[in-house]
C-alpha positions as CSV (number, residue, x, y, z in Angstrom):
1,X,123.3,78.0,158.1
2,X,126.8,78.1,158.9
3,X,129.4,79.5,156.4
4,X,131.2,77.4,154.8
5,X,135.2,76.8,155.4
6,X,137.7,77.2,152.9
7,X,140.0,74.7,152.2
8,X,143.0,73.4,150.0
9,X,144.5,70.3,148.0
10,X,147.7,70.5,146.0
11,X,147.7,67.3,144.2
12,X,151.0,66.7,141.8
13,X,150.6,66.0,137.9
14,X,153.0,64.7,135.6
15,X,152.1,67.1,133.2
16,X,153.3,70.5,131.7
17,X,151.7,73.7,132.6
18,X,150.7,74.9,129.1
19,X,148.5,71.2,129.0
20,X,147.3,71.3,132.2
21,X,145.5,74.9,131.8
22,X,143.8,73.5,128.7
23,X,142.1,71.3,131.0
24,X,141.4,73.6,133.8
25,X,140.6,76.9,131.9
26,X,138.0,75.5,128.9
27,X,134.4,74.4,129.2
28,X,135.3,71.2,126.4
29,X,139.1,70.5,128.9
30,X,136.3,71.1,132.1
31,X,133.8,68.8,131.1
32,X,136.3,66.2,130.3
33,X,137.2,65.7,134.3
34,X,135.0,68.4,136.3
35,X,131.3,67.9,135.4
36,X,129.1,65.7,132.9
37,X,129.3,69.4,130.3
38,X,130.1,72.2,130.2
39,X,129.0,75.5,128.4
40,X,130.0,78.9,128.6
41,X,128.2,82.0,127.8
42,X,131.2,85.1,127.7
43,X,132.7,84.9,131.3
44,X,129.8,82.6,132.8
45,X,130.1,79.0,132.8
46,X,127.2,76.5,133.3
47,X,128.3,73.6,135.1
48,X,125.7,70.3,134.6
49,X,126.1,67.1,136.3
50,X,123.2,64.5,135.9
51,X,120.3,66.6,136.6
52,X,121.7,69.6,138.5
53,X,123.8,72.8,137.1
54,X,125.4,75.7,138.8
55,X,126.7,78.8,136.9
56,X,129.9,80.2,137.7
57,X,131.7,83.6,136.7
58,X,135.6,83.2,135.6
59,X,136.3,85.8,138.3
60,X,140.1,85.7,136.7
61,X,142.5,83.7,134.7
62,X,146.2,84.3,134.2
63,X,147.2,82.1,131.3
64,X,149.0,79.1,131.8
65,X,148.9,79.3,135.7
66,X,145.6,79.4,137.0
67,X,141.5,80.2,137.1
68,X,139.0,81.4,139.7
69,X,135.4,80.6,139.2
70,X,132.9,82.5,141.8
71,X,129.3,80.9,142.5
72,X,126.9,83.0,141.0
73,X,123.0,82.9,142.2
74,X,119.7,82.9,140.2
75,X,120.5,86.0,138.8
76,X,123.9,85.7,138.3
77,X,125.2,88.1,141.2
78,X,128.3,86.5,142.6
79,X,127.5,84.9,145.8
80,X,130.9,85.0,148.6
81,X,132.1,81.3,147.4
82,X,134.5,80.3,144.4
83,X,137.1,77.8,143.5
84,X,140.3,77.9,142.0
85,X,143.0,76.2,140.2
86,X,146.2,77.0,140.3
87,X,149.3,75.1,138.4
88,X,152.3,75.3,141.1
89,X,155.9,74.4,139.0
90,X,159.0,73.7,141.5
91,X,161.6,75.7,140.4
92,X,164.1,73.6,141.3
93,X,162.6,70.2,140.3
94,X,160.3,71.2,137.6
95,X,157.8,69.1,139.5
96,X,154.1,69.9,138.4
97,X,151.1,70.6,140.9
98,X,147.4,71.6,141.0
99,X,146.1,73.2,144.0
100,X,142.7,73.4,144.7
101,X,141.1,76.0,146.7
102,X,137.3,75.2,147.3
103,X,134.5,76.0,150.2
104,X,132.5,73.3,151.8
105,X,130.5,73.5,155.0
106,X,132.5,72.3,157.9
107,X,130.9,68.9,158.6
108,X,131.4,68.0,154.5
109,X,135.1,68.9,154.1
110,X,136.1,65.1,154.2
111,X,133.6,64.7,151.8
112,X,134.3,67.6,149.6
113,X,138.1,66.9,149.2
114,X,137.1,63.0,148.5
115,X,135.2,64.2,145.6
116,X,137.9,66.9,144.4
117,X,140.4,63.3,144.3
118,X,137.9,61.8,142.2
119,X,138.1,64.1,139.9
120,X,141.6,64.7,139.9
121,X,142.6,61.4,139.4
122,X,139.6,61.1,136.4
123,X,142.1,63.9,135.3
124,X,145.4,62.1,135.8
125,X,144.3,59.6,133.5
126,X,142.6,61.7,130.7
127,X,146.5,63.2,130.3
128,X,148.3,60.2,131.2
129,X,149.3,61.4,134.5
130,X,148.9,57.8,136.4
């Protein structure tokens, strides 16, 4: 199997920081937008859609700007894939982004960021971003 490729989306959000990172940063804000639930056990979170769940370690955080979740296997070793969300404010405009930094194997890229727009937009409207 080939590795997979790391990409990145910056998506802009009419929304401040400090509300944003609720939604990014919790397992209640997460499973709002990013999976059917989500449950967190100290720094290993349990993502569940439908019938499938993968755990995930909050590699780091830095409050109010962004979170790195790592792919952890079976038994919960961290495997060499993660995402992360980070907030990006314009200095000059104040303007409010999310960028997304995710791994998908090289022929589901297209795919992959579809997916990641889905959910951003499911996010958009949850804080009346539209």
């Amino acid at each position: 199997m080939d590795p997979k490729i790391r990409y990145e989306i910056e998506f802009p959000i009419n929304s401040s920081p400090q509300l944003l990172y609720q939604y990014i940063s919790t397992p209640s804000g997460l499973s709002e937008w990013f999976a059917d639930n989500v449950n967190s056990r100290g720094e290993f979170f349990t993502f569940i859609w439908n019938d499938s769940q993968e755990k995930a370690r909050l590699a780091s955080k830095k409050s109010g700007e962004k979170v790195k979740f790592k792919w952890v296997d079976e038994s919960s070793k961290d495997t060499e894939y993660f995402f992360e969300l980070h907030i990006l404010v314009d200095e000059l405009t104040k303007d409010v982004s999310l960028m997304v930094v995710d791994f998908a194997e090289r022929e589901e890229v297209g795919e992959a960021k579809q997916l990641w727009e889905n959910q951003i937009s499911d996010l958009k409207h949850l804080i009346g971003s539209v």
